[in-house]
Residue frames relative to the residue before (quaternion, step in Angstrom):
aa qw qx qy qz dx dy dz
X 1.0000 0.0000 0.0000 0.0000 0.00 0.00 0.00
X 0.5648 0.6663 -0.3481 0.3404 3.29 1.22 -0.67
X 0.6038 0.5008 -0.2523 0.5665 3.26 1.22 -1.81
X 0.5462 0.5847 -0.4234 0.4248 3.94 0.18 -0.88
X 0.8732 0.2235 -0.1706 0.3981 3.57 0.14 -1.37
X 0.4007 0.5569 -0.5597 0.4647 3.82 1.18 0.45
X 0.5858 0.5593 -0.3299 0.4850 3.48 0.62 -1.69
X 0.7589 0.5089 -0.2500 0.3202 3.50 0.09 -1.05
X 0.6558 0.6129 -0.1381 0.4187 3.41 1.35 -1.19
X 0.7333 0.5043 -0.0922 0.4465 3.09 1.43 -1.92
X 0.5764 0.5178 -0.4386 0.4552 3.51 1.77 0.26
X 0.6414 0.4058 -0.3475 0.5506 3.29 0.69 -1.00
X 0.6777 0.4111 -0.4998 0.3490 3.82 -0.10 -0.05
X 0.4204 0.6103 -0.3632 0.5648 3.94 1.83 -0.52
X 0.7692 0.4880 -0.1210 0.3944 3.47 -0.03 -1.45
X 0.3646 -0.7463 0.5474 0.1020 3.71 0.22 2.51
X 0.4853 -0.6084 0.5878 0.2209 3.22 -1.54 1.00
X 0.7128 -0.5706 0.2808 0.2958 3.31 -1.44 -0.08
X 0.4622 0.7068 -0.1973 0.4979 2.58 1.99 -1.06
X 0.8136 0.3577 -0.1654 0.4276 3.77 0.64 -1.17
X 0.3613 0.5737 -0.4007 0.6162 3.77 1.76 -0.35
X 0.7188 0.4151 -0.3467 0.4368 3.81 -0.07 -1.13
X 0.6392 0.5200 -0.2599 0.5035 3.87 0.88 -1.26
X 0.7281 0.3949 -0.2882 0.4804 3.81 0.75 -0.31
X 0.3814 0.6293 -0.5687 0.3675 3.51 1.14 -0.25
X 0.7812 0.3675 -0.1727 0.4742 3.73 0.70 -1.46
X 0.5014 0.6666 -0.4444 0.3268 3.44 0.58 0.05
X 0.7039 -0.4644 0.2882 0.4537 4.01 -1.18 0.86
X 0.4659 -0.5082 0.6803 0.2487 3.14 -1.78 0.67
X 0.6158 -0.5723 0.3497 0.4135 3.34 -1.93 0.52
X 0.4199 0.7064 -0.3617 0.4403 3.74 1.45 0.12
X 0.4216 -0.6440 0.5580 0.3101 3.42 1.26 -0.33
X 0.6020 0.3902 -0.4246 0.5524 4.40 0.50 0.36
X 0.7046 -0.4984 0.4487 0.2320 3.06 -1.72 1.19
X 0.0730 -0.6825 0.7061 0.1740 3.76 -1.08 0.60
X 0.1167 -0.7606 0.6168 0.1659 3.00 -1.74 0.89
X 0.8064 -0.3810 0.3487 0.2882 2.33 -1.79 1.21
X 0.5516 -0.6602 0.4556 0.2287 4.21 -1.05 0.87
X 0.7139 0.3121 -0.3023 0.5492 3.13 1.20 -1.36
X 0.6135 0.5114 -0.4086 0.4417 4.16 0.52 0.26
X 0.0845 -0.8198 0.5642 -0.0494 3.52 -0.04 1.72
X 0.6950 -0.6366 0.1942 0.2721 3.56 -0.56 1.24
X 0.3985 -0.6870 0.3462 0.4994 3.56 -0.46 0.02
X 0.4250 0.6580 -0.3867 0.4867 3.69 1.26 -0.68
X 0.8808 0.2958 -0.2321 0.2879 3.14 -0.17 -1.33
X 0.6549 0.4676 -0.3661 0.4673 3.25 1.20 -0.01
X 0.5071 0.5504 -0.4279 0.5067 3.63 1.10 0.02
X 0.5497 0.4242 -0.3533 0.6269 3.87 0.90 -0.71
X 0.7981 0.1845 -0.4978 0.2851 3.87 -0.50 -0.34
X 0.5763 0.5998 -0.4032 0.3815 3.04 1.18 -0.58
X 0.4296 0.6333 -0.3856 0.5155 3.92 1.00 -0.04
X 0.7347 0.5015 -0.2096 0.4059 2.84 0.30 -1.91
X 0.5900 0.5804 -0.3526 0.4367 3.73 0.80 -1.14
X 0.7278 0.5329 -0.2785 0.3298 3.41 0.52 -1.48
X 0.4959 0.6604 -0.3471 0.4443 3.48 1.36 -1.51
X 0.6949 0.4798 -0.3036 0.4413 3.56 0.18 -2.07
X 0.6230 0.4367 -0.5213 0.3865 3.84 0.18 -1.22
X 0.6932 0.5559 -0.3110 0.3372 3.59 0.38 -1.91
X 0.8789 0.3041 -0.2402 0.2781 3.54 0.39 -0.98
X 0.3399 0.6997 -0.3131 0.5448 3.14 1.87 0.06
X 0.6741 0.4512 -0.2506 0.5284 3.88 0.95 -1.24
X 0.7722 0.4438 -0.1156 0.4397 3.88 1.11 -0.98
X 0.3857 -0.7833 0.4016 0.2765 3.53 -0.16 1.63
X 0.6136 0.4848 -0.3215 0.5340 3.67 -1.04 0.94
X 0.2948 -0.8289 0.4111 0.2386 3.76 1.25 -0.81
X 0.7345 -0.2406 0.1177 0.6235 3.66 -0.42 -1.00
X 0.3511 0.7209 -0.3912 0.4517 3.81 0.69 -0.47
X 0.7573 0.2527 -0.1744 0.5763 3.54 0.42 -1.51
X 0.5622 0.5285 -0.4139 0.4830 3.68 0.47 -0.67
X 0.6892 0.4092 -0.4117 0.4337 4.00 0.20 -1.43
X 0.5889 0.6689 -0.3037 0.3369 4.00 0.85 -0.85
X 0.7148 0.4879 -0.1656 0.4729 2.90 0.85 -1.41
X 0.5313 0.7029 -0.3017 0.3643 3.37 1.23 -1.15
X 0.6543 0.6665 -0.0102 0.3572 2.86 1.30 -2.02
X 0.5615 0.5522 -0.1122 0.6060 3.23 1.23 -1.59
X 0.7045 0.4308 -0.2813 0.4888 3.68 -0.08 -1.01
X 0.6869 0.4652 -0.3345 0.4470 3.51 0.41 -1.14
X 0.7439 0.5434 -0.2079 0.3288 3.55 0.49 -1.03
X 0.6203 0.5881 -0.2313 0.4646 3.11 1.90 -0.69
X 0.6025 0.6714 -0.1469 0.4058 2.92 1.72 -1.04
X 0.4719 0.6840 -0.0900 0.5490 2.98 1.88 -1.28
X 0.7482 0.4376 -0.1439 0.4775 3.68 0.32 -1.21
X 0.7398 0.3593 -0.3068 0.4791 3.15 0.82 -1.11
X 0.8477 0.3071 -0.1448 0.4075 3.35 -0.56 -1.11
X 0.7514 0.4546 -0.1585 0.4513 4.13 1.42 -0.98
X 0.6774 -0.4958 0.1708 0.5158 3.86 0.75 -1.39
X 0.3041 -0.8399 0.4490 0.0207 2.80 -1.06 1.09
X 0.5275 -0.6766 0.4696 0.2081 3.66 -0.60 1.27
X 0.1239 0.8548 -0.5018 0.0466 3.50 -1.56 1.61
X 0.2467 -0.8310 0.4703 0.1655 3.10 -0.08 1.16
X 0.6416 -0.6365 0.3967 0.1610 3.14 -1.05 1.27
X 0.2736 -0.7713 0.5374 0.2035 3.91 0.46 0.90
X 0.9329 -0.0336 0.1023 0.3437 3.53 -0.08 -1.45
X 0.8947 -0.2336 0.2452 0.2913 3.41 -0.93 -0.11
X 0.4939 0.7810 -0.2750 0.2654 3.37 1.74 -1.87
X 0.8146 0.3879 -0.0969 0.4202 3.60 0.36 -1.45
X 0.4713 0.5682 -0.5784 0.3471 3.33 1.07 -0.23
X 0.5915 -0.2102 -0.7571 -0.1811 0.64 -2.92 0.52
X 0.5178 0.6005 -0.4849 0.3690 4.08 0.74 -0.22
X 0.7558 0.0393 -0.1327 0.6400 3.68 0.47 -0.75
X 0.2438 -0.6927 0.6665 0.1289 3.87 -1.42 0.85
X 0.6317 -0.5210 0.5256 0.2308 3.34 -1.40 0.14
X 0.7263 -0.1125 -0.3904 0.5544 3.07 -0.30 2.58
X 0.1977 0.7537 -0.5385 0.3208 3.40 0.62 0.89
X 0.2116 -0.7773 0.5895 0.0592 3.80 -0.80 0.36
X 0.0715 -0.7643 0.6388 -0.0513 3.29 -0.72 1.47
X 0.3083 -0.6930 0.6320 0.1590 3.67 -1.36 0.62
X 0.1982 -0.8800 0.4246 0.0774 3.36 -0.12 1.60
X 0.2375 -0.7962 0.5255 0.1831 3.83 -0.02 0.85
X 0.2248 -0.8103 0.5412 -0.0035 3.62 -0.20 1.94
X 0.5224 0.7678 -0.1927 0.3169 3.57 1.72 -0.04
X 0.4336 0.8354 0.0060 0.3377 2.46 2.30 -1.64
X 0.7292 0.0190 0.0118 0.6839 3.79 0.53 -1.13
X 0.4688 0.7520 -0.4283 0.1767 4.16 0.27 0.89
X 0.6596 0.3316 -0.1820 0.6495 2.98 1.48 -0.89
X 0.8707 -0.2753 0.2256 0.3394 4.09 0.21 0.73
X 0.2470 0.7020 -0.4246 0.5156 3.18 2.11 0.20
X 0.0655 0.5855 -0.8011 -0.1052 3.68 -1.31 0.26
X 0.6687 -0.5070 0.4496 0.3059 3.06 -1.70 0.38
X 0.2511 -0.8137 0.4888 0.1895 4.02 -0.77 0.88
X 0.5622 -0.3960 0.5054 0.5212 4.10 -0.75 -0.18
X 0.7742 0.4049 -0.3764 0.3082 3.07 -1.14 0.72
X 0.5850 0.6746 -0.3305 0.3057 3.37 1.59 -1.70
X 0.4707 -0.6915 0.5366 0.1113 3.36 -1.58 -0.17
X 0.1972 0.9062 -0.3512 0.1288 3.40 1.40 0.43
X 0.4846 -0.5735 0.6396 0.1649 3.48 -1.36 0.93
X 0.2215 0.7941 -0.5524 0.1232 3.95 -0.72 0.47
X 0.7021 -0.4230 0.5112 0.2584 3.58 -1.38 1.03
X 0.2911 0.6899 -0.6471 -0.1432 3.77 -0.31 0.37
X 0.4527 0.6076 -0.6449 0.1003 3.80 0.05 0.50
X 0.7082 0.5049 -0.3342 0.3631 2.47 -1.59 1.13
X 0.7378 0.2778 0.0094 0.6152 2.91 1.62 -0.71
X 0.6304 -0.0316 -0.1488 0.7612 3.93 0.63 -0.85
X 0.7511 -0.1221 0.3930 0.5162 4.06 0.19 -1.06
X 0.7245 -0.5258 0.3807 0.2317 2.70 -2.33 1.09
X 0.6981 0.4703 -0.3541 0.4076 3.61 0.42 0.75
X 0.6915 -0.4343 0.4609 0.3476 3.18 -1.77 -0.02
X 0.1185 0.8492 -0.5141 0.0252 3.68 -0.79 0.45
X 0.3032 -0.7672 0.5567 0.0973 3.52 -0.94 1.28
X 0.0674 0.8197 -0.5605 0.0970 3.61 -0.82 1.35
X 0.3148 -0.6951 0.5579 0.3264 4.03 -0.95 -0.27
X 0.5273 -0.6182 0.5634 0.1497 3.16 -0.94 1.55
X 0.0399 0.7853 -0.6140 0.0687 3.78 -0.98 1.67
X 0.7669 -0.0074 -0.0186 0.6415 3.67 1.54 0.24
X 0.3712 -0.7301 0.5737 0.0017 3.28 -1.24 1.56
X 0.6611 -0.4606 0.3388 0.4857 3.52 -1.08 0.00
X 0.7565 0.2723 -0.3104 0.5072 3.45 -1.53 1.09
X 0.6243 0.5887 -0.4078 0.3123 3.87 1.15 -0.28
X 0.2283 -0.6408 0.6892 0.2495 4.12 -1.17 0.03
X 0.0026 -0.7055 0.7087 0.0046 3.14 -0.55 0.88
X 0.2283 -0.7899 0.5665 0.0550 3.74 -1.26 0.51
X 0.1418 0.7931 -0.5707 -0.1588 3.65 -1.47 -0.50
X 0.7678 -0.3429 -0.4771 -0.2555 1.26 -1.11 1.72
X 0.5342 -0.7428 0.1545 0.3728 3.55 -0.80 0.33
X 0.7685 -0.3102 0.1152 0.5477 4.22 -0.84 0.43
X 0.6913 0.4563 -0.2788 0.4860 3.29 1.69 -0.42
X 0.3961 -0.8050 0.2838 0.3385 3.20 1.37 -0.15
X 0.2406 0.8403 -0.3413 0.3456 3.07 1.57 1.69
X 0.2906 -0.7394 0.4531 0.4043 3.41 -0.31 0.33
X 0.4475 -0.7660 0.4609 -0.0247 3.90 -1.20 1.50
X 0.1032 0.8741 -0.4732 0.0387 3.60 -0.16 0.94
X 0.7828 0.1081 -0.0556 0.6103 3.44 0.06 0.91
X 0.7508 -0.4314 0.3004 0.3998 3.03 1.22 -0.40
X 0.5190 0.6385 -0.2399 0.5151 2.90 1.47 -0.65
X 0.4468 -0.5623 0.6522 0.2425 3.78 -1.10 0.37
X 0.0201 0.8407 -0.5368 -0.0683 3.86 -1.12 0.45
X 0.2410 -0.8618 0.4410 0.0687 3.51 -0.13 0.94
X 0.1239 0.8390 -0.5297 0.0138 3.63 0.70 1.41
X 0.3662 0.6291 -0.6647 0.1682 3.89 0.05 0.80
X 0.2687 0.5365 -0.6744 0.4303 4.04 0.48 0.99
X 0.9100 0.0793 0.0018 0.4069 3.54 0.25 -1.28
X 0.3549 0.6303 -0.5536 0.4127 4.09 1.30 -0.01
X 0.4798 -0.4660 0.6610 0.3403 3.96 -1.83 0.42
X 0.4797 -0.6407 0.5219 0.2949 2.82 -1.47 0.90
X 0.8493 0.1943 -0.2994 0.3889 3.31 -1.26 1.13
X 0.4952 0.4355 -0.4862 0.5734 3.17 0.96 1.46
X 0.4828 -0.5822 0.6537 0.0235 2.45 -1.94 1.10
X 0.6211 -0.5842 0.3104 0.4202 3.86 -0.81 1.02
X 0.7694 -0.1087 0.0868 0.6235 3.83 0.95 -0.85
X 0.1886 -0.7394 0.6262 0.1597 3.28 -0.99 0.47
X 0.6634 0.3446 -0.3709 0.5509 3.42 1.57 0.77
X 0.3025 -0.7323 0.5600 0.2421 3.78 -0.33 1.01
X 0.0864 0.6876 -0.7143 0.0972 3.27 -1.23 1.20
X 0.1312 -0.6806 0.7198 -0.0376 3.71 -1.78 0.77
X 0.0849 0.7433 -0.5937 0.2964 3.44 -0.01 2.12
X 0.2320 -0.6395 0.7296 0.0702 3.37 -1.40 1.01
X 0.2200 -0.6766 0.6868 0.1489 3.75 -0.83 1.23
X 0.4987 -0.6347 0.5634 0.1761 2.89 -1.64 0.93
X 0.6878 -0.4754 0.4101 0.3643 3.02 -1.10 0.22
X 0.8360 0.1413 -0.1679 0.5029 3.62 -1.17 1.03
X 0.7281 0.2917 -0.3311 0.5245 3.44 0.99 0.37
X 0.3217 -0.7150 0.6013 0.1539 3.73 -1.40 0.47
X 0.4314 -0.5900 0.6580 0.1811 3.40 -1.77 0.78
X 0.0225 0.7129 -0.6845 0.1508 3.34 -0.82 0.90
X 0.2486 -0.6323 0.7301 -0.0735 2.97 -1.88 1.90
X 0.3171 -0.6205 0.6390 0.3259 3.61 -1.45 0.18
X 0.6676 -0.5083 0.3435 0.4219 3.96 -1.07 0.63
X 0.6330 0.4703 -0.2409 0.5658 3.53 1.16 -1.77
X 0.1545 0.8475 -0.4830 -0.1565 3.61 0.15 0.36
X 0.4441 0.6575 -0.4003 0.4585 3.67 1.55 0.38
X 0.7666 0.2245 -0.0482 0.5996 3.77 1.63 -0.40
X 0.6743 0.4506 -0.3741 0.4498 3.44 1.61 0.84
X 0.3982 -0.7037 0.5657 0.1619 3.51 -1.25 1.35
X 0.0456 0.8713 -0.4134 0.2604 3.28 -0.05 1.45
X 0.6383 -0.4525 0.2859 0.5532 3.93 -0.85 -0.09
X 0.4699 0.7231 -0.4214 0.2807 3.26 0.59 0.40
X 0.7177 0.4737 -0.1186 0.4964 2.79 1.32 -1.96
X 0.4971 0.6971 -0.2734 0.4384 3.62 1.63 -0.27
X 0.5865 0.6031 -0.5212 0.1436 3.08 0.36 -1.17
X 0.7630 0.4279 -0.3053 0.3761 3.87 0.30 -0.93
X 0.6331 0.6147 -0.3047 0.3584 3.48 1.13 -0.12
X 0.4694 -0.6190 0.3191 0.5429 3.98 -0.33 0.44
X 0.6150 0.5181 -0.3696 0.4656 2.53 -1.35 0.90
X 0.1181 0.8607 -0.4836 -0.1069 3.80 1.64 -1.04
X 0.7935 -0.4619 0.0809 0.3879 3.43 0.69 1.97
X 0.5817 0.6752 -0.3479 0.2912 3.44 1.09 -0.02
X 0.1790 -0.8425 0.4707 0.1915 3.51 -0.75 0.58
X 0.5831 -0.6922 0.3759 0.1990 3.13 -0.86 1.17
X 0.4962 -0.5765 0.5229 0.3847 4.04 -0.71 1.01
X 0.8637 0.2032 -0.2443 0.3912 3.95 -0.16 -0.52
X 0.5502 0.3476 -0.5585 0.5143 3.18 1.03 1.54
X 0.4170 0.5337 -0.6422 0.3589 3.53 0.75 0.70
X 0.1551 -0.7697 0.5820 0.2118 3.75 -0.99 0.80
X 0.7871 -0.2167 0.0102 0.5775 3.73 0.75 0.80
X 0.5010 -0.5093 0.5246 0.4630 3.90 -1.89 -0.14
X 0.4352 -0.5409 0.6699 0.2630 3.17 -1.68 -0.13
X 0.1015 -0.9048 0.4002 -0.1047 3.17 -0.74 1.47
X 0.7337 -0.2497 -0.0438 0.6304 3.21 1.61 -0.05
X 0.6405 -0.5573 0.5071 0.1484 3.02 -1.25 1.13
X 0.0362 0.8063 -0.5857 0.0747 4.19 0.81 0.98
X 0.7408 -0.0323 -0.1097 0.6620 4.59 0.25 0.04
X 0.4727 -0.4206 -0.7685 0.0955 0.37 -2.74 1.59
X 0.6116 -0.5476 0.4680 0.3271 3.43 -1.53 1.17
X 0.6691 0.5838 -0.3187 0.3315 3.87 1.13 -0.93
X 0.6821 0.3498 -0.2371 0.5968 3.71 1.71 -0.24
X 0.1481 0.8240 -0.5248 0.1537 3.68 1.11 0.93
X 0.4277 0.6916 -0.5677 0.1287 4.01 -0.45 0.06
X 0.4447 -0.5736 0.5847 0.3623 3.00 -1.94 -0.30
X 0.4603 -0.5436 0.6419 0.2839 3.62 -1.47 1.13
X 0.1819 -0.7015 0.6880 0.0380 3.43 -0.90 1.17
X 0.3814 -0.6493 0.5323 0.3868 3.48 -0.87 -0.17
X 0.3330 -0.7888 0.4143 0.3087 3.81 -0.48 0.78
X 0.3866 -0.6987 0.4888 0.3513 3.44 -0.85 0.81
X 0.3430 0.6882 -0.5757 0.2780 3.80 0.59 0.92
X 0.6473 0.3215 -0.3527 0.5943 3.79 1.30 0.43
X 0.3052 0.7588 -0.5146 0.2576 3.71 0.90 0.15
X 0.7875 0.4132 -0.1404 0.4352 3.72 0.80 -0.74
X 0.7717 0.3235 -0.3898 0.3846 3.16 1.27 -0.16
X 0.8756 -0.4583 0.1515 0.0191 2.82 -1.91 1.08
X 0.4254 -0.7035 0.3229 0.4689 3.59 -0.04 0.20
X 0.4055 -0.7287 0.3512 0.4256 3.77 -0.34 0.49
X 0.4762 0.5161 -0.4920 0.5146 4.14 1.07 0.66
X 0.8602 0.1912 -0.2479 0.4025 3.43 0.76 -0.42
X 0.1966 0.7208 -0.5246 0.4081 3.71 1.76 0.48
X 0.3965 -0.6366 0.6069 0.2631 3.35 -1.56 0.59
X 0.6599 0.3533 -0.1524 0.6453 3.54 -0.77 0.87
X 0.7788 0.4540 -0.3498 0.2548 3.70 0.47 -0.90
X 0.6572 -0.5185 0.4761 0.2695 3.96 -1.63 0.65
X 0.0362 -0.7575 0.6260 0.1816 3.36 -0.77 -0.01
């Protein structure tokens, strides 16, 4: 009887309770990753249907259904985009040739001078001129920053910044000459001098100088750089800045120069 009740014992001690069958339901797969439990529906996935649910109510309320909803979505996003991210410009006139042409499309990066960026010599910037050149947007290259002397022109008949001599045939139309009006301006502080490339066919701080303001464009009307050139697909590129201002001086430490 003895042997009987060991035999007897050593099953029921073999033989998993119910408690511990239930406790293995959740226990690792042979993969070695946690199994969950059926009745325990993820948190993710219930945040997505519960989304999903909302969507259905929304597009169900909105004539056209989800279609119109994905649109709108779209819309909104793009607006969002424009405003605060980039913003598409179509090249109005002539000014910038031969680099930008008339109906060209530039993607203006509004991102560019926000976080402590200032505009540099060289940049390409989109900028608010009412008030200043006219009631409109206007795309120009930055040739002097606050505190700079910019001139025209030197014995070579370069255009002078700080003192410095600049050599813009990387990006001047061919068959122009830096100005064909001699001017000697100190930019004030927080505002930039700006030429168009074509400068034989561009209305620019030049034509300003006597006007309030004495042609200068203020830093918080610049609404962003121009950064690439994105139609016709055949004149795709990126506006680099040219390193044809790389050398000149700061205007505190320019001879002659303003601070």
């Amino acid at each position: 009887m003895d042997t009987e009740a060991q035999h007897e014992e050593r099953d029921r001690s073999s033989r998993p309770s119910d408690a511990e069958m239930n406790s293995d339901d959740s226990g690792p797969t042979p993969d070695g990753s946690e199994e969950i439990p059926d009745t325990v529906e993820p948190e993710g996935r219930s945040r997505f249907t519960l989304a999903e649910r909302v969507a259905d109510r929304v597009a169900d309320r909105v004539p056209g259904g989800r279609i119109t909803l994905t649109a709108l979505i779209c819309l909104l996003f793009l607006l969002l985009l424009s405003t605060f991210v980039v913003q598409p410009f179509q090249i109005p006139s002539s000014s910038m040739e031969s680099g930008l042409r008339i109906g060209d499309r530039v993607l203006v990066n509004k991102l560019a001078y926000r976080f402590g960026s200032e505009p540099r010599r060289g940049d390409v910037v989109v900028f608010d001129g009412t008030g200043y050149f006219g009631n409109a947007d206007y795309i120009k290259r930055v040739v002097g920053v606050g505190g700079d002397r910019v001139v025209c022109c030197d014995r070579e008949g370069r255009l002078e910044v700080n003192g410095r001599s600049v050599d813009e045939s990387a990006f001047l139309h061919p068959g122009d000459s830096p100005s064909d009006v001699p001017f000697d301006v100190v930019v004030p502080d927080g505002t930039l001098f700006v030429l168009g490339d074509h400068r034989s066919d561009s209305s620019d701080s030049r034509d300003h100088l006597g006007s309030p303001g004495g042609g200068m464009v203020p830093v918080d009307r610049v609404i962003g750089r121009a950064n690439w050139i994105v139609w016709p697909a055949g004149h795709w590129k990126d506006l680099d800045r040219p390193g044809a201002y790389a050398h000149v001086p700061a205007a505190s430490s320019a001879d002659g120069g303003h601070g």
